[in-house]
N, C-alpha and C positions, 0 to 999 in steps of 0.2 A: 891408478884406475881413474876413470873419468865418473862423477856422478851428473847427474842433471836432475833438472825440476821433472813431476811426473805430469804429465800431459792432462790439462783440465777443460773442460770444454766450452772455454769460454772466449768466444771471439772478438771482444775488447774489454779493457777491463772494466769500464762502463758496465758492464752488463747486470742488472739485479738477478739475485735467485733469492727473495724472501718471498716468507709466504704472502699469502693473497690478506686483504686486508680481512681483520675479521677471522684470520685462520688462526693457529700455531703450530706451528713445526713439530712431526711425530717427534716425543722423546729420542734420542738415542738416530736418530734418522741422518742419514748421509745426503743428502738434500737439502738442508734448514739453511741459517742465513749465513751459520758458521761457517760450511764448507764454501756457501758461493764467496764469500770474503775469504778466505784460504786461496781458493783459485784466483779469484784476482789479483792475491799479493804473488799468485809462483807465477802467475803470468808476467807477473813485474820486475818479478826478479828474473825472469829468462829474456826480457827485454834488455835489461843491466849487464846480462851475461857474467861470467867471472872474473869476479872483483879482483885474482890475483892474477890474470892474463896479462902483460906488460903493453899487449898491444891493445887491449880492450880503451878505446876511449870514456869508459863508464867504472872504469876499475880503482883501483887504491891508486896506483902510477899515479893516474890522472889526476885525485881531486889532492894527493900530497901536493903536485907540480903548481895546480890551482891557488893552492893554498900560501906554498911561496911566491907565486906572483902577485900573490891580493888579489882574486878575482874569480869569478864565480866560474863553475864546470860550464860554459856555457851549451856545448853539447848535450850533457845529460838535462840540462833544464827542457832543452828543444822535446827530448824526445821523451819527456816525463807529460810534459803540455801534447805531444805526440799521441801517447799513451791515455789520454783523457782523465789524468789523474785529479785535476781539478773537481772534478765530478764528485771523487768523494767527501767534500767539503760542502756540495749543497745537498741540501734537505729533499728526499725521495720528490716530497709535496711540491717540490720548485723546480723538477727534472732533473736534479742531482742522485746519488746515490748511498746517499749519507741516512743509515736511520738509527745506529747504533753506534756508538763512543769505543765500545770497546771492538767492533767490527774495522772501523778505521784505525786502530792503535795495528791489526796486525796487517792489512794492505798497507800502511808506512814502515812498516820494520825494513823491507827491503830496501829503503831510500835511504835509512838513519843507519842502515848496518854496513853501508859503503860511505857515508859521509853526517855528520850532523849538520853540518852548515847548507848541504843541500837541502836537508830536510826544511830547511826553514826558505828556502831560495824557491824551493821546488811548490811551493803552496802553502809550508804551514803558516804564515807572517798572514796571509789570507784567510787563511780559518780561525787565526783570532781578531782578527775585523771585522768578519761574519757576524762571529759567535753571536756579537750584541745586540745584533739586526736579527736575526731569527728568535731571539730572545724580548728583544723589546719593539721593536722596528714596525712601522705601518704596514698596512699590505703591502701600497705601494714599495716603500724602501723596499720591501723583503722581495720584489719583483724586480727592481732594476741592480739589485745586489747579485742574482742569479743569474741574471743576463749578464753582466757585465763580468763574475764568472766562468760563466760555460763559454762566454764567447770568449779567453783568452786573456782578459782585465786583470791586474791586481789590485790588493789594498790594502792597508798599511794600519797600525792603532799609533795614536802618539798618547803613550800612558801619562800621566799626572805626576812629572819630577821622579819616573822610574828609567834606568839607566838599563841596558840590555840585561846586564849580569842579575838585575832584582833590587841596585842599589839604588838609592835615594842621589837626585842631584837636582838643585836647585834654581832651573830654568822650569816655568811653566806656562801654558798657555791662559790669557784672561779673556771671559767674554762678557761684553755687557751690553743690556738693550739698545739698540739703535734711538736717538731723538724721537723721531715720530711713530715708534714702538713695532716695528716692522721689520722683526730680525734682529741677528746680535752682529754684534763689530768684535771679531778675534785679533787679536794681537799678542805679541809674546814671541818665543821661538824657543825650541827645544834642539839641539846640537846632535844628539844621540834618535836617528829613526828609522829602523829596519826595513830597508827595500822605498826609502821615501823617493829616491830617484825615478824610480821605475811604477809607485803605484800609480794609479786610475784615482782612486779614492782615497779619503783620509777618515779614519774616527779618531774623531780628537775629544778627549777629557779636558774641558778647558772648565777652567775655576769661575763661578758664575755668582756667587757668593764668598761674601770676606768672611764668614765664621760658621760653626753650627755642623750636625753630619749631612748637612747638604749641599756640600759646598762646590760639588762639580759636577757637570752634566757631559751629556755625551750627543757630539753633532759630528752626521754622516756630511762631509764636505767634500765635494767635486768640485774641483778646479774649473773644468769646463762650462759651468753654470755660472761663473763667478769674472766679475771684470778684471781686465791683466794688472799685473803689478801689483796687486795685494795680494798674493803666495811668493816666497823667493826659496827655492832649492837652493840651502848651505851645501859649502865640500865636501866632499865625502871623510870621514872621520875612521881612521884605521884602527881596531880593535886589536884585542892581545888574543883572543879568541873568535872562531867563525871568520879567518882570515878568507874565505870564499864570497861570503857573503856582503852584501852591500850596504853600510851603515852611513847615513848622512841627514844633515840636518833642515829644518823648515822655520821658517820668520813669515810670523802672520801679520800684516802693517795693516790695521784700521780694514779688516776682513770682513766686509759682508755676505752675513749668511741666512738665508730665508726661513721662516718657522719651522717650511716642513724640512729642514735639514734634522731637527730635534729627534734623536732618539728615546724613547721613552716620555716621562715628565722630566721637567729642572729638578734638577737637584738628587737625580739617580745616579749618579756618574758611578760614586762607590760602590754601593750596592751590584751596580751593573757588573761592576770590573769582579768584587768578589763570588757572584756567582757563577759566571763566567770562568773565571781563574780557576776553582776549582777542579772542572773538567778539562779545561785545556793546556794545565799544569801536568796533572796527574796524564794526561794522553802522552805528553810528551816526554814524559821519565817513565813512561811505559816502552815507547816507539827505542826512547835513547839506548834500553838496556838491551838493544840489536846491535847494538855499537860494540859492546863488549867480546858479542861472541868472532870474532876474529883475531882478538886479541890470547881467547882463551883456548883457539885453537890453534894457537901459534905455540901456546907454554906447550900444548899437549903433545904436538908435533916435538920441540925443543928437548923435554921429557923422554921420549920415546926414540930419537934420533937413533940412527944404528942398536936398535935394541930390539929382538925377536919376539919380545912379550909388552907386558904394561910398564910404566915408567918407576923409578928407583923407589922404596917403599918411604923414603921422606917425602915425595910430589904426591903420594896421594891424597893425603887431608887437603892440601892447599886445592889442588884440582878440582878435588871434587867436590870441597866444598864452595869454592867459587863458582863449580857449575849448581850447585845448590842455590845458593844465592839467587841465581840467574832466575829459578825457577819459584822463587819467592817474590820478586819482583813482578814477575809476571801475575804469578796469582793475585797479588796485592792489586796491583792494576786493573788485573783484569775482572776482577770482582766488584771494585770499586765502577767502574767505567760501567758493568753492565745495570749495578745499581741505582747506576745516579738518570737511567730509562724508569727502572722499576720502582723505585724508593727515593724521589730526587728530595722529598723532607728529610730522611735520613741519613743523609752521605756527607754533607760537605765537612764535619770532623774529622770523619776517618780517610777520605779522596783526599784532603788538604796534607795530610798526615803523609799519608804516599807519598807528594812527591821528594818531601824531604829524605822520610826514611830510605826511599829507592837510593837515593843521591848518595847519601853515607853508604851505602851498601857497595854501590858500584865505585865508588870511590876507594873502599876498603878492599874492593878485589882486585883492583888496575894494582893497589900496590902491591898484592899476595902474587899476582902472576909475574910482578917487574922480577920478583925475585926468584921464581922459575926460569924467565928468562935471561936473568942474569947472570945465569950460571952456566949457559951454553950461548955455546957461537955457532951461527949457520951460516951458509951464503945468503939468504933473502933479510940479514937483519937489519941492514940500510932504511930498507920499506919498511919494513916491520919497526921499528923505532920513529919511524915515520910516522904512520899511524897512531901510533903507541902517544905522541908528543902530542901530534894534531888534535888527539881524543880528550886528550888532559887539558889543553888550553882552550875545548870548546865548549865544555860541559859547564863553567860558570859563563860563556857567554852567552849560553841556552839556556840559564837560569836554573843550573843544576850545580850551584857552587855553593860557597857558603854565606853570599847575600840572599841568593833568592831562597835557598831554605829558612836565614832569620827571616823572611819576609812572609813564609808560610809558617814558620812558628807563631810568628806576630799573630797570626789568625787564631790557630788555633789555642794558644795556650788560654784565653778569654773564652772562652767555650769548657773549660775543663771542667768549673764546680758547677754551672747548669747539668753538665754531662751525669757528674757522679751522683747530685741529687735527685735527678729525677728519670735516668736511662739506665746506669748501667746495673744490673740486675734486679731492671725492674721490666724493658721494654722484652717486648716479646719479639721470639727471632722472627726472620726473615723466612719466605718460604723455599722449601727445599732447591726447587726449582733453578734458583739465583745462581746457586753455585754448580750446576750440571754444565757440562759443556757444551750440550746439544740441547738443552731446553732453551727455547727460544722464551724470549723477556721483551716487554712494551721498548718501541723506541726512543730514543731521547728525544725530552721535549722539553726544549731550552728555556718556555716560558715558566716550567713548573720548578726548575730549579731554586733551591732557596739556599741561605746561608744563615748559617749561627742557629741558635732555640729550638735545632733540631733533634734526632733521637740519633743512635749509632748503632745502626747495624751489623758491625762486625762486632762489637762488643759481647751482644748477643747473640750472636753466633757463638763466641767462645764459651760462653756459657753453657750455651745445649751441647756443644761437642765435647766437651770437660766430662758434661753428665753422661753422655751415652757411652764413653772411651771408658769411664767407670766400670760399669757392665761388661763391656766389652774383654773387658782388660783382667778380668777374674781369670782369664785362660793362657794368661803370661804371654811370651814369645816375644815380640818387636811390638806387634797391639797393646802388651802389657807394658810396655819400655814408651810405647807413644800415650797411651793412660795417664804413667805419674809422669809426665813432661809437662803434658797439658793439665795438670793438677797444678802444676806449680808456676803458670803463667796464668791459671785461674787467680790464685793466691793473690798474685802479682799486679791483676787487676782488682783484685780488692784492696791492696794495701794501699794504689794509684785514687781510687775512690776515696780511702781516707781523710787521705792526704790533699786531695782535688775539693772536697762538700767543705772545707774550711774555705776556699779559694772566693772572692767575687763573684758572683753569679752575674752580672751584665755586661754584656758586651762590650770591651773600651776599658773594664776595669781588671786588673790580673797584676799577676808578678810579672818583673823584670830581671832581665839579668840573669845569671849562669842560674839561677834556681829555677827561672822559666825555662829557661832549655831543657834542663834534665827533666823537668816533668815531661815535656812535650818530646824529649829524645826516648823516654820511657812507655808515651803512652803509642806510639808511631810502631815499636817493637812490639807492643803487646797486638794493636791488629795486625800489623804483620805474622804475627804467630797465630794471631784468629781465620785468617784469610789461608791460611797453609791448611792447616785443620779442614775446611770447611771444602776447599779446592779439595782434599785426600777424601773425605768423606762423600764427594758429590762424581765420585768416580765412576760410571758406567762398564766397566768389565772390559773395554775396545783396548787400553792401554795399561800391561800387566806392570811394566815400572812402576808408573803412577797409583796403582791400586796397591801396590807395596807399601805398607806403613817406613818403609827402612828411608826413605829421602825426605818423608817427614818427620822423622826422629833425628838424622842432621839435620835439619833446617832447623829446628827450635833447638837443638841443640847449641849454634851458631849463634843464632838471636837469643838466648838465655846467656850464651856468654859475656856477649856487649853488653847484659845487663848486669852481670855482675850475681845471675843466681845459679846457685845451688842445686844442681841438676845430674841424673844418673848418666855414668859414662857411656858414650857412644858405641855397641861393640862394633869390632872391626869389619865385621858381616856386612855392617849397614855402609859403612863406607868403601868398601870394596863395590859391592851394588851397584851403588849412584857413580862409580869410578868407569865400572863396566859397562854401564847408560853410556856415559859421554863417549871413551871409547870408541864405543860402536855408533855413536852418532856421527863422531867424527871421520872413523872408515868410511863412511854410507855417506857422509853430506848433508844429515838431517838437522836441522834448526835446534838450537839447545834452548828451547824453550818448552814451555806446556804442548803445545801444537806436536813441534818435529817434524815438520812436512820438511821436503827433500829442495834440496838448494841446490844454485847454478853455480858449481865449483868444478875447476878444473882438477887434474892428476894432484893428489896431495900421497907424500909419505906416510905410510901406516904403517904398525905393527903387524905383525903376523902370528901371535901368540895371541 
């Protein structure tokens, strides 16, 4: 059978459909900003065509063949720049069409779910150069950063001694006052810098101070304003990961750069980057976990092969709970993303947290499916091992490995005894609102963003949904089976609070080492379990899976194991359910996420039972 995307009315993907300023979106309405961002991403993906079509220049064939030559799809870049996909990277207010964080996580799924490396080739290495400039940046900057997007431009960040993958290396940029105090002189070079060939512009962290937390500022640098021979583009530097993508390096000699280069004040660099990182972190282990599903419906196909019903009764827990997974990521994301519009004081804990916890999550599913796959042979496994390779060696150069998660532990774990002392079961939840699909929420607004001293609102959240599932849950069934689950992830954040209100309370001071991980791999699962809850809870009646408590009782089921609690068995009901979701998503085409709008996939093998 052939599926396709279903026809949205929208004649470039440019197009806005939010409300008017001033308005909100009727509850429950098929008009709000959600569907116009749905259309533009299945516009996107009908642009992409099918990804398994051998002839498709936009397909898996392609960016594997890409990938082995080192070198970018340059076709799909044309016509993604074609496609005005830039647009969604600037700010509605700059003639972009960027107003929401979690809007833009699903118009990129269709980029990340045919390649990660494009995702980063295709614009995203640009929306974190941005990021900083719509956050701190003068009018001016914030006007010629737009232009010089829409019209075609890229730009580039050269992070402060961070390495693609999230590691630490020990090249940095120095800037210090010019003589007659009229601008700084850069110097320095950094070896490792995403798309530094090809940007327009540079934001550079360059160390401006020898000590203190102020020690790096952030200057928006063009080349073209600046006299020759003080920027030199190093070689290009071949990575083990994002073999598509373009990594090479920059040598700043005695660089003059003009005041108004300065982003923010001196001495914001950090600050800048950790507010910033949090959204643009978590965006991107949202977009990545579109990566997966091609992977997951190769096991399903593999499963199912020559078989007239559903796959052999050992593939089902793996199956399905991998596509569970899939659907925890999302939520976690995408709650996180819509919050950091609506609650940007209260997110950056639990947003920082995501991107790790996603990372292990999909990391722990690539392996549960290797081993569905590896138990059948097909004709298309050559590709499909392709993929499968290409996925795994791009995920820590996207910063989904296990440097860039210690690096978002780093963050978070120094926030844990402020958290437990004075948030969690104490801050009051969030409004219902947040977690509806179709209620529309303030857009993001990058200068409100903050880091650390903040409250956690998913925490609270698990708190009210513990208490209402209480109630709820007096009438047994799956509601009563999803009750004492979330009872026991309640539990699990008080014992975490315990153990956290001993901890340091300032910023900078915390544990180290395997005892910081576990708190911080402990408290990543417990909003992950709060963000499930809260997603199940904020259901509208439009999608009857999802109002099923049954794939939220896997899901914490899942994430109670990684923790190691105590938890009532699954019945088989529930994973039958979420087995028959996938399924039939996968007959139909439909995206194995929250959403499930209908994908550009050609003739795939199905069951018929």
């Amino acid at each position: 059978m052939t599926t396709t995307a279903e026809p949205c009315a929208v004649p470039r993907i440019t197009e806005r459909r939010t409300p008017a300023p001033g308005t909100v979106a009727t509850e429950g309405s098929m008009d709000g900003p959600v569907t116009g961002a749905l259309c533009r991403a299945a516009r996107l993906d009908a642009l992409l065509g099918d990804p398994y079509d051998p002839a498709n220049a936009h397909g898996f064939a392609a960016f594997v063949t890409a990938a082995q030559d080192r070198r970018p799809a340059w076709a799909t870049e044309r016509l993604l720049a074609e496609a005005g996909l830039v647009s969604e990277f600037v700010p509605a207010g700059h003639g972009g069409t960027l107003t929401r964080a979690d809007l833009l996580m699903k118009v990129l799924r269709p980029v990340f779910r045919r390649d990660v490396a494009l995702g980063f080739t295709g614009g995203v290495t640009s929306l974190f150069a941005s990021s900083a400039v719509w956050a701190a940046g003068t009018a001016e900057q914030q006007r010629t950063m737009a232009r010089l997007l829409l019209g075609g431009g890229r730009a580039t960040v050269v992070h402060p001694g961070l390495a693609p993958a999230g590691g630490v290396r020990r090249e940095q940029i120095d800037g210090r006052r010019r003589a007659d105090g009229a601008g700084t002189l850069l110097s320095g070079s950094k070896a490792v810098v995403p798309d530094a060939a090809r940007a327009d512009v540079y934001l550079v962290h360059a160390r401006t101070a020898a000590y203190g937390p102020r020690t790096h500022s952030v200057l928006l640098v063009d080349p073209a304003r600046l006299p020759g021979g003080r920027i030199h583009r190093l070689p290009r530097v071949a990575t083990e990961g994002m073999r598509g993508a373009l990594f090479s390096g920059l040598r700043f000699n005695e660089c003059p750069v003009p005041d108004d280069a300065l982003v923010g004040a001196p001495g914001d660099g950090a600050a800048l980057a950790l507010r910033m990182n949090q959204v643009n972190r978590c965006l991107v282990a949202g977009a990545v976990t579109a990566a997966v599903d091609p992977i997951l419906r190769s096991a399903v196909g593999a499963a199912t092969d020559g078989r007239s019903g559903p796959p052999a009764r050992r593939w089902h827990r793996p199956l399905a709970g991998v596509f569970t997974d899939l659907l925890v990521c999302d939520a976690l994301t995408t709650v996180c993303l819509r919050a950091a519009g609506a609650l940007p004081g209260r997110t950056h804990a639990p947003t920082v947290a995501a991107t790790y916890t996603v990372t292990a999550l999909l990391q722990d599913g690539l392996e549960e499916l290797s081993a569905v796959l590896g138990s059948h042979r097909r004709p298309d496994d050559d590709l499909l091992h392709g993929i499968l390779a290409k996925l795994v060696r791009d995920l820590p150069t996207a910063g989904l490995g296990r440097a860039g998660a210690a690096a978002c532990q780093a963050v978070v774990v120094p926030q844990l005894g402020g958290l437990a002392n004075r948030s969690w079961f104490i801050e009051e939840e969030a409004p219902p609102e947040l977690f509806r699909r179709h209620a529309d929420v303030p857009p993001l607004n990058h200068r409100a963003l903050a880091f650390a001293g903040g409250g956690d609102f998913l925490a609270a959240s698990l708190v009210g949904a513990a208490e209402r599932l209480t109630r709820l849950g007096r009438t047994g069934g799956r509601t009563g089976l999803l009750a004492r689950t979330a009872d026991v992830f309640l539990a699990e954040l008080r014992a975490l609070r315990d153990q956290c209100a001993l901890l340091p309370g300032r910023f900078g001071e915390a544990l180290a080492g395997p005892a910081a991980c576990a708190l911080s791999d402990r408290y990543g699962l417990v909003v992950a379990a709060a963000a499930v809850l809260a997603v199940w809870e904020g259901q509208e009646g439009d999608d009857p899976f999802l109002a099923d408590p049954g794939w939220a009782v896997l899901a914490l089921s899942r994430l109670g194991r990684r923790l190691g609690l105590a938890l009532p068995d699954v019945p088989q009901d529930c994973v039958t359910g979420v087995l028959d979701e996938l399924l039939r998503r996968h007959r139909t085409g439909r995206g194995l996420d929250l959403d499930g709008i209908p994908l550009a996939l050609g003739a795939r093998e199905e069951p018929t039972g």
